[in-house]
C-alpha positions, 0 to 999 in steps of 0.5 A, a space after each residue: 500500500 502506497 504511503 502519502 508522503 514518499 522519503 524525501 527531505 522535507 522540513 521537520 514540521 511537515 515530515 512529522 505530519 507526513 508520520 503521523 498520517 502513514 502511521 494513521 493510514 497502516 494502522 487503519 488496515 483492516 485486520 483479522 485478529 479480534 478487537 479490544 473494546 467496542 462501544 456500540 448502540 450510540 449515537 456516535 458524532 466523529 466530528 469528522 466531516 467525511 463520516 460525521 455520523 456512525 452507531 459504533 467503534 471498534 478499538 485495538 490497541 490503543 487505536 481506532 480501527 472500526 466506526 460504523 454500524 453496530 453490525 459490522 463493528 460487533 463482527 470484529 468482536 472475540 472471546 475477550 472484547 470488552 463490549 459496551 452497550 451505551 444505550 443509544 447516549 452520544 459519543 464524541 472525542 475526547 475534549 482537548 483543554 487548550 490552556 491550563 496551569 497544571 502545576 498551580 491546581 496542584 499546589 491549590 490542591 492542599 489549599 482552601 479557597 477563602 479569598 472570597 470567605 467572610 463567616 465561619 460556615 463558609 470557611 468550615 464548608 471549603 475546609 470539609 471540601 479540602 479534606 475530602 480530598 487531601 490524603 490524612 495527616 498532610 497539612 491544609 493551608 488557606 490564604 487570605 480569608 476576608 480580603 473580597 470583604 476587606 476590599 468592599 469596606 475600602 471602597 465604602 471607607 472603613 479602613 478599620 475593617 477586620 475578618 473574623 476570627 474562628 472557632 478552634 473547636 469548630 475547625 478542628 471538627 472538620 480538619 480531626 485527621 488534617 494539620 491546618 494553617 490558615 492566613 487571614 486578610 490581615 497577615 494573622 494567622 491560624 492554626 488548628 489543634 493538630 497543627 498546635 500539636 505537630 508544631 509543638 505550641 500549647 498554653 505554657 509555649 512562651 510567645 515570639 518576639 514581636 508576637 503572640 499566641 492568642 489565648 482566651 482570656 477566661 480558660 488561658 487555652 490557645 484560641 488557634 490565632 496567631 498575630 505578628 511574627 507568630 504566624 510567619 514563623 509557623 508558616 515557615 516550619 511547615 513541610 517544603 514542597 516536593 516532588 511526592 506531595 507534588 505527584 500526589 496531587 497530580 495523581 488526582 488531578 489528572 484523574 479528575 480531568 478524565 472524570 470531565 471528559 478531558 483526553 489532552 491538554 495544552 498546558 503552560 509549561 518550563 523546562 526547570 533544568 533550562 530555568 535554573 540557568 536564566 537570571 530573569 529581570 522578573 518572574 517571567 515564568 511564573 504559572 508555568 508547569 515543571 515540565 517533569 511532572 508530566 514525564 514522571 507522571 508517564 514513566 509511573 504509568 498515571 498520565 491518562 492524558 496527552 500533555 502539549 507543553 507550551 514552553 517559555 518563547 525566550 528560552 527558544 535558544 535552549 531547547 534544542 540542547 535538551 532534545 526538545 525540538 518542533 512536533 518532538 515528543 510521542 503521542 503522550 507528550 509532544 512538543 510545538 508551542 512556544 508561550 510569551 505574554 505582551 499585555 496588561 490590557 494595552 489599548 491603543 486610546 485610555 479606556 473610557 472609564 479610567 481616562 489616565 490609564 491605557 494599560 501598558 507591556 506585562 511584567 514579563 515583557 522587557 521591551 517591545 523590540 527583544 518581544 520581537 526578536 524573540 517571536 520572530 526567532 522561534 519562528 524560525 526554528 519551526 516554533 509556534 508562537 502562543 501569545 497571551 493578548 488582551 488589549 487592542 494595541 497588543 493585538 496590533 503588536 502581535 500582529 505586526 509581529 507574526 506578519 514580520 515573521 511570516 515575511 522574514 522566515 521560510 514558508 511553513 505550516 504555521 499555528 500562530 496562536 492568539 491566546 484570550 482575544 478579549 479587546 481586538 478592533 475590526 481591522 486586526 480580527 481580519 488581519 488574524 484571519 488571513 493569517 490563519 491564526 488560531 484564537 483561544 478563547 476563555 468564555 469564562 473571562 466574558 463571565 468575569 468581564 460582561 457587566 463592565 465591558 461597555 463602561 470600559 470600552 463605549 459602544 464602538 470597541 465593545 462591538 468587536 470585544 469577545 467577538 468569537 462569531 467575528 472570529 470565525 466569519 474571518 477564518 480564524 479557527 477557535 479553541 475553546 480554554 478553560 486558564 485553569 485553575 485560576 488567577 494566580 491571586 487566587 480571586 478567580 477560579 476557572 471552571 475545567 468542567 467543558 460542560 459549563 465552558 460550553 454553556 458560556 460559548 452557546 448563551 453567553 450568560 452566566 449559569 444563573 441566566 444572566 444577561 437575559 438572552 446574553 451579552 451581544 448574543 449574535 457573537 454566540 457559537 453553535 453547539 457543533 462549532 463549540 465541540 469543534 473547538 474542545 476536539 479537532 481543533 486544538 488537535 489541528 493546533 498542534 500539528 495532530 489532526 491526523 492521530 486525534 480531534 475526531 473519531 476516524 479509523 487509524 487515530 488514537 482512541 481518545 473518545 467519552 460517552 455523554 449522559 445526554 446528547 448535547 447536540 440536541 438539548 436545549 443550552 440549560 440542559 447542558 450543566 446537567 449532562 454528565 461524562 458516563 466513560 472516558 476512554 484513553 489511549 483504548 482502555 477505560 480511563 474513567 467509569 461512572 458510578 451508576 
């Protein structure tokens, strides 16, 4: 059988593809021996324009070799085929989150959240969430209990405004099995009864230097608050980070992300032995995943899904000495992108709201020029750039920067990413489009912003703001990204579920309904464009369109059973829908209990 590319020297970007296709082609030739799993009497959507529809797949290995009807996809079946009956349920691939922070979910994964706590119940239910997950005995931290609260007093000013302190018998009621250290809006302290004890703190324990041990003044037992260098020496005993406690978390988090119907990421990442040789002006790579967290993970045999490490543009000199090279890697890690950050919400004219600010360069960035010398290098290593911009003037930046790379360097299959896109102008939206550029859009981030998008901006630059269905019109093929977990301040947290990120791309409104009928509702995406970009898309985005993003004969098997089936619901109905199996790489990565 003749193969699509004949050996010859071809660029390494496109002989990789050229792989993968033949390897897609050999593995899709019928073959005698029995099947592994079968998934039959579905509604199965491949997202796979030439056989969109089929009632059944057949896998072997760890790739799809059958879809079709159930009758001859059960005519592959043996003595030991794992057959499931999904009872007519929706079948899709596997979704593809485009964006995410993995390292800083797992450290969140020891946190409670209590930025936006200010009562006692509040701190006790995430406390009792924290638990249930963290393994005995390890510590609970939380951060900055009362600062949502603090923040409002501020504003109405009541600058004397104080977070409440808790109940030590209530904590200790929810955290019995977990040590706990806990840091008020304040910079004071907590700790729990368990803490006290591995610390080795009670009643007689003579107060620090400039601090104290608080103790009820009726009993002299310690009430669990600590104040000024109490709490800040505490903090500093308490285990350091490692890779275990690390792995731990990861452990679970990978197995969460199947649990949502997630098969792959695109993740922020560093190569730390690269990282440790740089002297950074500031923390350029901060939120950027330890790269070996994913190879150690794979080498343990717990990655259940594919990891696209989305590693730091400036060190694009660097990786090649590491063996890290464009569309390098295998089919559980795979190498391409290269991420840079240009903005803090440049706009090219002061937002309306604020006449005296027009935002400016990020932190990460040191000049416009190096920006660019940057961009324009890793392009022409082979390199995708991946740019996070929000601004209309950093869009224009960016632009003008992917059009000189385009012009300066040899031709290729460029992925010029265009990470968030909140605020570009009509003229850099079509600009975009003709250079094929990829947006990765976060309809979370409209949920955050909709309420003040107008007063930022005026009618004029609001028109082309979250513009997703402008995007698309102009040729620009979107990802749908979750920036999981959060921001970095802990004040915003992403939601994974793919379920309510597709809720927001179709109504765009928030999961209470609001605005009615949506903000700018005619910039809506339909249900089949917004699977698109959980699937085939960001599979396109990194060069792999041909071994995964849909259900085709000879691709990975990468694909999830649905409660419902989404492409019929009414948009509500979306939050209640379910992941039933999600199968990776041919085996059943995640089962709902029935």
């Amino acid at each position: 059988m003749r193969t699509p590319c004949r050996f010859i020297r071809w660029p390494a970007a496109v002989a990789t593809s050229c792989l993968l296709l033949a390897s897609a082609v050999v593995q899709a030739r019928p073959a005698a021996e029995p099947v592994d799993l079968i998934v039959h009497n579905a509604r199965v959507w491949t997202v796979d324009d030439a056989h969109p529809l089929a009632q059944a797949v057949a896998v072997r290995g760890n790739r799809i070799v059958k879809v079709g009807d159930d009758a001859e996809v059960l005519a592959l079946k043996g003595a030991r085929t794992r057959t499931l009956d999904v009872q007519g349920r929706l079948v899709l691939p596997g979704f593809i989150d485009g964006h995410t922070h993995f390292e800083n979910a797992a450290d969140w994964f020891y946190e409670a959240r209590l930025v936006d706590v200010n009562d006692e119940a509040g701190m006790l239910e995430r406390l009792a969430e924290t638990a249930a997950r963290v393994p005995e005995g390890m510590w609970i931290t939380g951060y900055d209990w009362g600062s949502f609260a603090a923040a409002a007093a501020r504003r109405a000013g009541d600058r004397g405004f104080v977070g409440f302190a808790p109940s030590l018998a209530a904590v200790d009621r929810v955290t019995s099995r977990h040590p706990v250290l806990l840091r008020r809006h304040d910079g004071s302290y907590f700790v729990n009864s368990l803490g006290m004890r591995l610390l080795r703190i009670d009643r007689n324990s003579l107060n620090p230097s400039n601090g104290e041990y608080q103790r009820d003044p009726a009993t002299g037992e310690l009430t669990g608050m600590l104040f000024g260098s109490a709490g800040g020496r505490m903090a500093q005993t308490l285990p350091p980070p490692s890779r275990a406690r690390t792995l731990i978390a990861a452990e679970w988090l990978v197995k969460d992300l199947n649990r949502q119907g997630i098969t792959g990421i695109h993740d922020i990442a560093r190569v730390e032995a690269i990282s440790q040789q740089q002297i950074y002006h500031t923390h350029v790579e901060r939120s950027n995943s330890d790269l070996s967290i994913f190879t150690d993970l794979r080498d343990r045999g717990r990655l259940t899904l594919r990891v696209n490490p989305i590693l730091t543009m400036a060190n694009w000199r660097d990786y090649a000495s590491h063996g890290i090279v464009p569309q390098g890697g295998d089919d559980m890690i795979r190498y391409g992108g290269l991420k840079a950050f240009i903005d803090g919400f440049y706009m090219e004219e002061p937002y309306l709201d604020n006449p005296q600010n027009a935002g400016g360069l990020t932190f990460r960035v040191v000049d416009e020029a190096s920006m660019e010398r940057d961009l324009v290098a890793a392009d022409r290593l082979g390199f995708d750039p991946a740019v996070h911009v929000i601004g209309d003037k950093a869009h224009r930046l960016l632009l003008d920067w992917y059009e000189t790379a385009v012009a300066r360097n040899p031709a290729r299959d460029r992925r010029l990413r265009v990470i968030h896109a909140w605020f570009p102008n009509a003229h850099d939206i079509e600009r975009a489009g003709r250079l094929g550029a990829v947006a990765d859009i976060t309809p979370y981030h409209l949920m955050r912003e909709k309420k003040i998008v107008d007063a930022k901006l005026g009618p004029t630059r609001a028109q082309t703001a979250f513009a997703w269905r402008t995007m698309i019109d102009n040729g620009i093929r979107l990802n749908i990204v979750s920036d999981w977990p959060g921001s970095f301040d802990r004040g915003n947290i992403a939601p994974i579920n793919p379920m309510e990120n597709l809720w927001y791309a179709l109504t765009r409104q928030d999961v209470g309904g609001d605005p009615a009928g949506g903000w700018r509702p005619e910039q809506a995406l339909t249900i089949e464009e917004a699977i698109r970009a959980y699937t085939i898309n960001p599979a396109h985005t990194t060069h792999e369109q041909a071994i995964r993003g849909s259900i085709t004969e000879g691709k990975l098997a990468d694909l999830i059973v649905l409660s419902d089936n989404i492409l019929e619901l009414a948009p509500a109905q979306l939050l209640d829908t379910r992941v039933l199996y999600t199968i990776f790489d041919g085996r059943v990565a995640y089962e709902a209990v029935p």
